[in-house]
N, C-alpha and C positions, 0 to 999 in steps of 0.2 A: 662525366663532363659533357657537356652540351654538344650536338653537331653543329657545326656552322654551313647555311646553305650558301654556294657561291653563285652568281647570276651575271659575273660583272658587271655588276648595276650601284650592288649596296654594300660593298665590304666597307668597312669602317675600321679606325687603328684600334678599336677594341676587342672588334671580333679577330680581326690578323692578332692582336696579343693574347686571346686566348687557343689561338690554331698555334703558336709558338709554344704556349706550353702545354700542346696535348692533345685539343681540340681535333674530332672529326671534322671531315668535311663532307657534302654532299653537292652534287650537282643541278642546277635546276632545267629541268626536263624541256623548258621552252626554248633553255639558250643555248641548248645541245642543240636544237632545230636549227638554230642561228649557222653553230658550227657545220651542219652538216652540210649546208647549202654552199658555204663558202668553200668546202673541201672538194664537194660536186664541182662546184663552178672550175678551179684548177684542173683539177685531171679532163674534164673535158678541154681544157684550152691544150690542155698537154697534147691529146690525143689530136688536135686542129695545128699543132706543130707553132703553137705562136710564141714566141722569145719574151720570158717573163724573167726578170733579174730575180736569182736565187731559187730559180724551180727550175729555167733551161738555162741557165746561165751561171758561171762561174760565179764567185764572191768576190768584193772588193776589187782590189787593180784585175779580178779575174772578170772582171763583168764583164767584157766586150767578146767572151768565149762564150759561142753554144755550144749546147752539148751535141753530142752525135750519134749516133746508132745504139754504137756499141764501142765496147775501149777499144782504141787504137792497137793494145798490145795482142788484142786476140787476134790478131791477123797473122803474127809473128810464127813462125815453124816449135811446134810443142809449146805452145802457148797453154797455161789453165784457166780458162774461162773464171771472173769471182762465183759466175750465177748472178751478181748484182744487175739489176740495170744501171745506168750512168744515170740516173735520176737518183735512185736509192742508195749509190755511190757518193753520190754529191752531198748527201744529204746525213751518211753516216761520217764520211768526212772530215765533214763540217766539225762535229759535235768531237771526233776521238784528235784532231789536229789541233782543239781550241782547246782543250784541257789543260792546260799548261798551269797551273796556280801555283805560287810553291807558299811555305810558311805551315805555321802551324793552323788543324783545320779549326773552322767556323766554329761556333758552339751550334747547339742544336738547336736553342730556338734563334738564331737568326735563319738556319739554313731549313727548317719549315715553315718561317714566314715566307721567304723568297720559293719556297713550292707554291704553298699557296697564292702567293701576288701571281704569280706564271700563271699556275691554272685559272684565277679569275681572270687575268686578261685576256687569256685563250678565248674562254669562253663569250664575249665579246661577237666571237661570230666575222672578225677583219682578218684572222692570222690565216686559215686556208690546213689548219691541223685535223686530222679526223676525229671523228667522237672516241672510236677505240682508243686511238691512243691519247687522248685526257681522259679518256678511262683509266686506262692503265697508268697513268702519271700521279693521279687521285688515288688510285690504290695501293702504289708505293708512299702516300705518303700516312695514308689510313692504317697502314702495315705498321708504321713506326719506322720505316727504314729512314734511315739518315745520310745523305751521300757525303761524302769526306770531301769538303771545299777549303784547298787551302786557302788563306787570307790576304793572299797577295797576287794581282793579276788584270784586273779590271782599269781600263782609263777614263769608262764611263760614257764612251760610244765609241761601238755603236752596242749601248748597251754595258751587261756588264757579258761578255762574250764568252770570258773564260771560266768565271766562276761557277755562269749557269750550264756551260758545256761540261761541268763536272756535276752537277746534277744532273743533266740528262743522260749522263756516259753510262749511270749507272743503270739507266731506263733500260739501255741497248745491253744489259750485261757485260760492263765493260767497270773500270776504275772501283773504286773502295767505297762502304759503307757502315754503318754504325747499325746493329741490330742487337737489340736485348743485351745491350750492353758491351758487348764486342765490336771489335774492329775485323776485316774480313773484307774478300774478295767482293766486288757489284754482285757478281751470278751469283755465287753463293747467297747473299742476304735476300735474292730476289728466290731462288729455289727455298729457303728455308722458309719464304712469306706464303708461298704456296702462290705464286709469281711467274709469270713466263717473260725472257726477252721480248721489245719490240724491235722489228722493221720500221724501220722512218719512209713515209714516202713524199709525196711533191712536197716540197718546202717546209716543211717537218721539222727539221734541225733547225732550221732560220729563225720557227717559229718556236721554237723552247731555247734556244740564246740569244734572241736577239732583244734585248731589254731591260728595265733597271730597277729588276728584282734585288740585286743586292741592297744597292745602295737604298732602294724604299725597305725592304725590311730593315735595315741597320736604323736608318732615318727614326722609323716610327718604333723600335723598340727603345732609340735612345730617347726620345723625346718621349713617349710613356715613362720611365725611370725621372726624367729629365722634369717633369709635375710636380713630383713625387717632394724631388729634390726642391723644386720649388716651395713648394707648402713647407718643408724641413727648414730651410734657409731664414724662412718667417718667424718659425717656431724658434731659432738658435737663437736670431735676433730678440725678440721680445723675452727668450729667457735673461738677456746679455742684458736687455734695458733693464727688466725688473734687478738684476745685480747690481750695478747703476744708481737704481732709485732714481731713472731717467726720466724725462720730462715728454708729452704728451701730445702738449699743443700741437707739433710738428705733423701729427697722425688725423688732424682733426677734417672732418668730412668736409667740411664749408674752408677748408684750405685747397684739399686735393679737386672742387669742384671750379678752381679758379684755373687749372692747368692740367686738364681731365684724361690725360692717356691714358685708357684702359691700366693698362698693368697697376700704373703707379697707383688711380685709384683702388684699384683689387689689392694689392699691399695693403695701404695705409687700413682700410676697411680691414683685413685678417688680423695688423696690429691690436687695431681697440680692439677684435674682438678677445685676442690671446691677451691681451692683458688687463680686460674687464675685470674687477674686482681686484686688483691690486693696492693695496695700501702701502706700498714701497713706491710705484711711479708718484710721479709730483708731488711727494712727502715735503715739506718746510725744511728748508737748508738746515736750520738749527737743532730739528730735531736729529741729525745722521749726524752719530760721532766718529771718529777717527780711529783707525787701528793703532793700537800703541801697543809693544811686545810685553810678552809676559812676565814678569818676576815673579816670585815666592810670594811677596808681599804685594799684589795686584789686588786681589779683594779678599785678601784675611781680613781686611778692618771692617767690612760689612757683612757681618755674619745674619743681620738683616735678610741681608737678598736671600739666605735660602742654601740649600744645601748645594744645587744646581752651581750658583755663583762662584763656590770656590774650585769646582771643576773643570772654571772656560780656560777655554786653549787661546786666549787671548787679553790684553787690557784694553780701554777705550778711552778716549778725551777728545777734550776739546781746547779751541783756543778762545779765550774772552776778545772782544774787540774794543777798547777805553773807547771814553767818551770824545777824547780827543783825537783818534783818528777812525769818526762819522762826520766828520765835515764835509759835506757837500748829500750825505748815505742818510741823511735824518729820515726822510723819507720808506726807506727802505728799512730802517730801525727799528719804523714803526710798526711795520708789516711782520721782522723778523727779529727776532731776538740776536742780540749781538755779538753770538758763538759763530765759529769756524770748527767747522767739524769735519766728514769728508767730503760731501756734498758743496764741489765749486760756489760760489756765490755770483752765478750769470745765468743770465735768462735762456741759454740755446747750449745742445747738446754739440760734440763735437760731430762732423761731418757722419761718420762712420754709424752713427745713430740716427742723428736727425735728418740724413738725405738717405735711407732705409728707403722709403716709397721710392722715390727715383728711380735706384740702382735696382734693385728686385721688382721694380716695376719694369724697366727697361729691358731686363732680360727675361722678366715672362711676356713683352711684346715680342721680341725676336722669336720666342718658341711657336707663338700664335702664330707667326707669320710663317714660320715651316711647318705648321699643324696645317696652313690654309693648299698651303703648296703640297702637301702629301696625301692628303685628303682629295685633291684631285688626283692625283697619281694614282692613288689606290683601285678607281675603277677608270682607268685611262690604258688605252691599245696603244704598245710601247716597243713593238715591234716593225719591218721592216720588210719588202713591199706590204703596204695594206690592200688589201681586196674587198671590193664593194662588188658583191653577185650581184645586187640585187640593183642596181645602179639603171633605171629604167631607159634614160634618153644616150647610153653610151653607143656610139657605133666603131669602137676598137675596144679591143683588148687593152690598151695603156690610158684607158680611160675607167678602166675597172680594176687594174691592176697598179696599184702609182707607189711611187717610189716619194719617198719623204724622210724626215727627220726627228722623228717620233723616239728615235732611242736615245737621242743626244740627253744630257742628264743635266746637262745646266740647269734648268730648273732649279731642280734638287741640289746642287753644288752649290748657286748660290743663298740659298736658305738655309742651306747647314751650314754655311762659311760665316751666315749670322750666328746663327745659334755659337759654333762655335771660339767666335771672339767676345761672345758673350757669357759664354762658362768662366774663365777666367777672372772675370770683372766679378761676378758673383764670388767666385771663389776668395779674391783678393779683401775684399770689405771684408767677409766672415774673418779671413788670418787678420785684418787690422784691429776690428771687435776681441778679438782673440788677444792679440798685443795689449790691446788697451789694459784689460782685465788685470794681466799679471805685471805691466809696468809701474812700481809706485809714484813715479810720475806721474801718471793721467790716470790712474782706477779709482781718484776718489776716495784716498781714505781706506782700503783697504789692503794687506803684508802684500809686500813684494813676494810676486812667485805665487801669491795663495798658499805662503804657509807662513807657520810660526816661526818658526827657526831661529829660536832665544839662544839656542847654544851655534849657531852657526855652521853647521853640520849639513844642512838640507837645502836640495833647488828646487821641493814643489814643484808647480807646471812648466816652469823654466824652459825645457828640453820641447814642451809639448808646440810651444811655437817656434822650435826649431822646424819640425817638422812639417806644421802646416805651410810656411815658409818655400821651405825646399817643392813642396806639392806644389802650391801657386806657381814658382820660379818655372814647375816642369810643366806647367799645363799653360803660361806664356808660353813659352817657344815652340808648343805645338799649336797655337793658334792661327799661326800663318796658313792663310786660303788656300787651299791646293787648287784650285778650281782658277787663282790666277793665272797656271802656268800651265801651259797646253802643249804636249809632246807628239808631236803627228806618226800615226803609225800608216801599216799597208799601202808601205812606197808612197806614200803622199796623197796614198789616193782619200783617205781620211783620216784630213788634213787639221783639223780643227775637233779636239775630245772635252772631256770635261772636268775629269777626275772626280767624280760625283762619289765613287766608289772611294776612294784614300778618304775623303772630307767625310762622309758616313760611319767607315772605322776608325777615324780620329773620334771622332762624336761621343760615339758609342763605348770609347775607354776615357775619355774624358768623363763625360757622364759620373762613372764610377768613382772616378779621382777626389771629383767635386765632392760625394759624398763624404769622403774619409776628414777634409778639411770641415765640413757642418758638423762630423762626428766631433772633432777637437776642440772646436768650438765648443757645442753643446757641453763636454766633459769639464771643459775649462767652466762655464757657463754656470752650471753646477755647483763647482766649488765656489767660485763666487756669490753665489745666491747665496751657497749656507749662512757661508760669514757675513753678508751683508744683515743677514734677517736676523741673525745670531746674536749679531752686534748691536742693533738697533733695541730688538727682546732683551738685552741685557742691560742698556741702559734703562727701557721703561722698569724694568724691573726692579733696578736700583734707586730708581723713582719712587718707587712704590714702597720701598723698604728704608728708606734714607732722608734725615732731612736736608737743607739746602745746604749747612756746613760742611757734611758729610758728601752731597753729590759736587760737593764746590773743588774738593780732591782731587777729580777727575777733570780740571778744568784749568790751563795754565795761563800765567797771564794778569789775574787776577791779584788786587791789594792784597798785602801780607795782612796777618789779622794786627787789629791797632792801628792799621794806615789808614790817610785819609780817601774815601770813597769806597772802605772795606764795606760799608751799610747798604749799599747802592747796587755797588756788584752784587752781594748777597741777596737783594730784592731780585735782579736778574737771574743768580743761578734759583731762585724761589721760583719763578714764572716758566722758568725750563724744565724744573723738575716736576711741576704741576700739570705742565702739557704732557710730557711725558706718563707721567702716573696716571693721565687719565682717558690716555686712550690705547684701543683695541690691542691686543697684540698684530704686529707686521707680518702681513704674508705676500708674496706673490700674484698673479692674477691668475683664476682658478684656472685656464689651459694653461698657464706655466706650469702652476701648482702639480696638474697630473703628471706631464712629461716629469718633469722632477723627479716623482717618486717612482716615476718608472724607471728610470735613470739611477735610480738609488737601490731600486733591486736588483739591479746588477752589478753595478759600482759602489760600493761607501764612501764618504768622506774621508780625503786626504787629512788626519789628523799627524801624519809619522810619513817618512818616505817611505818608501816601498815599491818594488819593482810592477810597473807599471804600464807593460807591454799585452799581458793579458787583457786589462780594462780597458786598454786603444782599442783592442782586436774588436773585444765584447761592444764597444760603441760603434765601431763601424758597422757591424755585424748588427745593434739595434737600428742605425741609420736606414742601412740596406733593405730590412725588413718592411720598414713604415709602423714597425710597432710603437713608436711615439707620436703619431701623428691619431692614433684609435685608441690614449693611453686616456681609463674612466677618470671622470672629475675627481680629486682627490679627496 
């Protein structure tokens, strides 16, 4: 795997996701220079006794305390000296008093993102930490050590305080880590890396928890998955339309250029591209027959069609439309031949289809809009006093030393609080698409459930939108901001947080969630296509094998033979069965086409019920992967 050089200059969310899974890091030699001079610059002020909030001065409501000599308690009769100084005291403190996280810990690559983001911002050359020690920080993370952060603890300023004080605890030899697989004591994973403890010195601790390292690695690994999920959500959808036999117009470029947000155009464009060559979208109404259940005697009488024929797990028709109720539709008559079949007879798809670009438009703007805001994060100093050595016209110390608001996370709170109200809207269309499919009210013509179920025995997908259901329902009520409610901590003295850190691990298991419901989708998606393609193949085929007495069977509605306008109809079911016979066989659009068959090598067609807990697993587990998103043309 690659090294990633850090510079605080250029880290980008893709080098951070690949230092997440694995990635070395390296330091760039110029902006160790940076660091050096800023650490110079501190210990010299130290050593001129000037009062710097968090190098001579206590923290938070402790600000308004200098430090002094020495502890107060070594004066005490049999006192034991720590050996610290009150600087280095202040400073180890800091880090083993803020550890506090509790929960189950972090996964491992959020918690060497958030190494990483720390050591690029160090670097930066404004935090006042010395070269050894992001040496030694860089080393622990080169080692593979993993420090054990629990998941709960961060309000998101100043900073994330607590979570990164359990990564640095481990710097000091102190708290838990992950090495080689084990869990175990800080010292030990640092003695087994071939590792020494650090000493913290002037503002040292400040400057490895004071910032929002969490919440930006959560950020930008959910929003990497969060793409991902995006491109997925396009792929479920245009598998759903070509099931459908859905309509087109809606996707059309010189539509989307009339109301051009980014997103919605980037949709509509991935549609036509996923369902380029389909010959199911905007098929003619007449040609898409209806699902009608199986009998014994479904197609024994056309022994025509083929050995195939007496084997479908299905029957099909249609409904005739007289001449007497096309009054006012003459027009339309003309264009279509005058069957009902499953394919509605109306020019627009329902919402769930035909507002696709909008809605998956709208929520790959809100990700832009947190990819814009983390992307400055990424090489932004987010720590707490900043220090400018190098500050040419200062004549004080508090002119080079300044105190600011650089950890506060709103930023970031409120960007993922889009993103985050915008997972669910995604999520909810897919379970609607999802509904539609298996409702025989609205799918168009195809079994209820996606199955056969002649004997009444079987609930097909039934169940399967139980549960994408239940997923939406739980990823609404985690939608709510955290970011709007702000709980003051350190006696009031900061007074106003962010929760940047809760709205980042909401994201980030949302994220996930999202996928499982595109899985159900897609599964469902699937089964529908078969049937729809199945269906249509099987009428052309009967086409081809049958004359119009025979395909007229299939068609209700119709004069009895002997009545009057039996000759008529029969000219009509002629012209149906001729379209029919003489085109192409019905396929999908060639990126459906591939997803599909990837989809089928791991799943089969729902022909029988059968326990169906393994194949959710298996599609979630394909969703997760992105292996349908790189599945070959088929």
């Amino acid at each position: 795997m690659q090294t990633i050089r850090l510079d605080g200059q250029s880290l980008t969310r893709d080098r951070l996701v690949a230092v997440a899974a694995g990635a070395a890091v390296e330091l760039d030699p110029r902006a160790l220079d940076a660091v050096r001079r800023a650490a110079d610059f501190l210990a010299e002020q130290v050593r001129r006794q000037e009062p710097i909030y968090g190098v001579s001065t206590g923290f938070g409501s402790n600000a308004d305390k200098l430090l002094g000599a020495h502890p107060l308690r070594d004066e005490l009769p049999g006192a034991m000296p720590s050996g610290r100084s009150l600087h280095e005291e202040l400073q180890r403190n800091l880090i083993v008093t803020h550890a506090v996280c509790v929960g189950e810990p972090m996964a491992a690559d959020v918690v060497r993102a958030m190494l990483c983001i720390r050591i690029n911002t160090l670097l930066k050359g404004h935090s006042g930490i010395r070269v050894e020690t992001l040496q030694a920080l860089t080393a622990m993370l080169n080692a593979g050590i993993v420090p054990v952060v629990p998941q709960l603890g961060s309000v998101g300023a100043s900073g994330d305080l607590a979570p990164l004080s359990h990564l640095a605890i481990v710097l000091l030899g102190g708290g838990e880590a992950f090495f080689q697989g084990r869990r175990m004591a800080g010292a030990e994973a640092l003695q087994r890396a071939g590792l020494a403890p650090v000493s913290l010195s002037y503002k040292e601790g400040l400057a490895l928890n004071n910032g929002t390292a969490q919440m930006l690695a959560m950020g930008v690994l959910a929003l990497h998955r969060l793409e991902q999920m995006l491109d997925t959500a396009d792929l479920a959808a245009a598998m759903t339309i070509d099931a459908f036999a859905g309509r087109l117009g809606a996707f059309a470029a010189e539509v989307h250029a009339l109301r051009p947000h980014p997103g919605q155009v980037q949709v509509a464009a991935n549609l036509r591209r996923l369902l380029e060559g389909s010959t199911l979208a905007d098929i003619a109404y007449h040609l898409v027959p209806r699902f009608r259940q199986w009998l014994p005697s479904s197609w024994s009488p056309f022994p025509q069609a083929g050995a195939d024929a007496q084997a479908l797990r299905f029957d099909i028709g249609w409904d005739w439309v007289p001449a007497d109720q096309r009054h006012g539709r003459e027009k339309f008559y003309l264009r279509f031949l005058p069957f009902r079949g499953g394919k509605k007879h109306q020019p627009q798809d329902s919402y769930s289809l035909r507002c696709i670009p909008q809605v998956h438009g709208a929520v790959r703007d809100a990700a832009a809009q947190a990819a814009r805001v983390l992307d400055i994060e990424l090489n932004a100093v987010t720590d707490n006093p900043l220090v400018f050595p190098d500050k040419a016209d200062a004549t004080h110390v508090e002119e080079q030393v300044i105190s600011a608001g650089h950890f506060h996370g709103m930023p970031l709170a409120l960007a993922l609080s889009y993103v985050k109200a915008a997972i669910p809207t995604l999520a909810s269309i897919s379970e609607r698409r999802l509904n539609k499919l298996v409702d025989p009210a609205t799918n168009d013509g195809l079994p209820a459930f996606l199955i056969g179920n002649e004997d009444g025995t079987e609930s097909g997908h039934m169940i399967v939108q139980y549960t994408a259901a239940a997923i939406v329902n739980d990823l609404a009520s985690r939608a709510h901001p955290a970011s709007v409610y702000s709980v003051p901590t350190s006696a009031n003295a900061e007074d106003h947080v962010s929760m940047g850190a809760n709205e980042a691990r909401h994201v980030l298991a949302m994220v996930e969630d999202l996928g499982k419901v595109l899985a159900l989708e897609l599964y469902t998606a699937a089964q529908a296509l078969d049937l729809r393609r199945d269906m249509i193949n099987a009428a052309r085929a009967l086409a081809r094998g049958a004359d119009a007495a025979a395909l007229a069977t299939k068609v209700q509605g119709g004069p009895a033979a002997g009545a009057p306008g039996r000759e008529g109809f029969l000219g009509e079911v002629e012209a149906l069965r001729a379209q029919l016979a003489g085109a192409d066989a019905f396929h999908p659009g060639t990126a459906v086409a591939a997803a599909h068959a990837r989809i089928r090598a791991e799943v089969p067609f729902l022909d029988r019920d059968r326990a169906m807990d393994g194949e959710v697993a298996a599609m979630v587990a394909l969703v997760a992967s992105g292996a349908l998103l790189q599945a070959p043309p088929a």
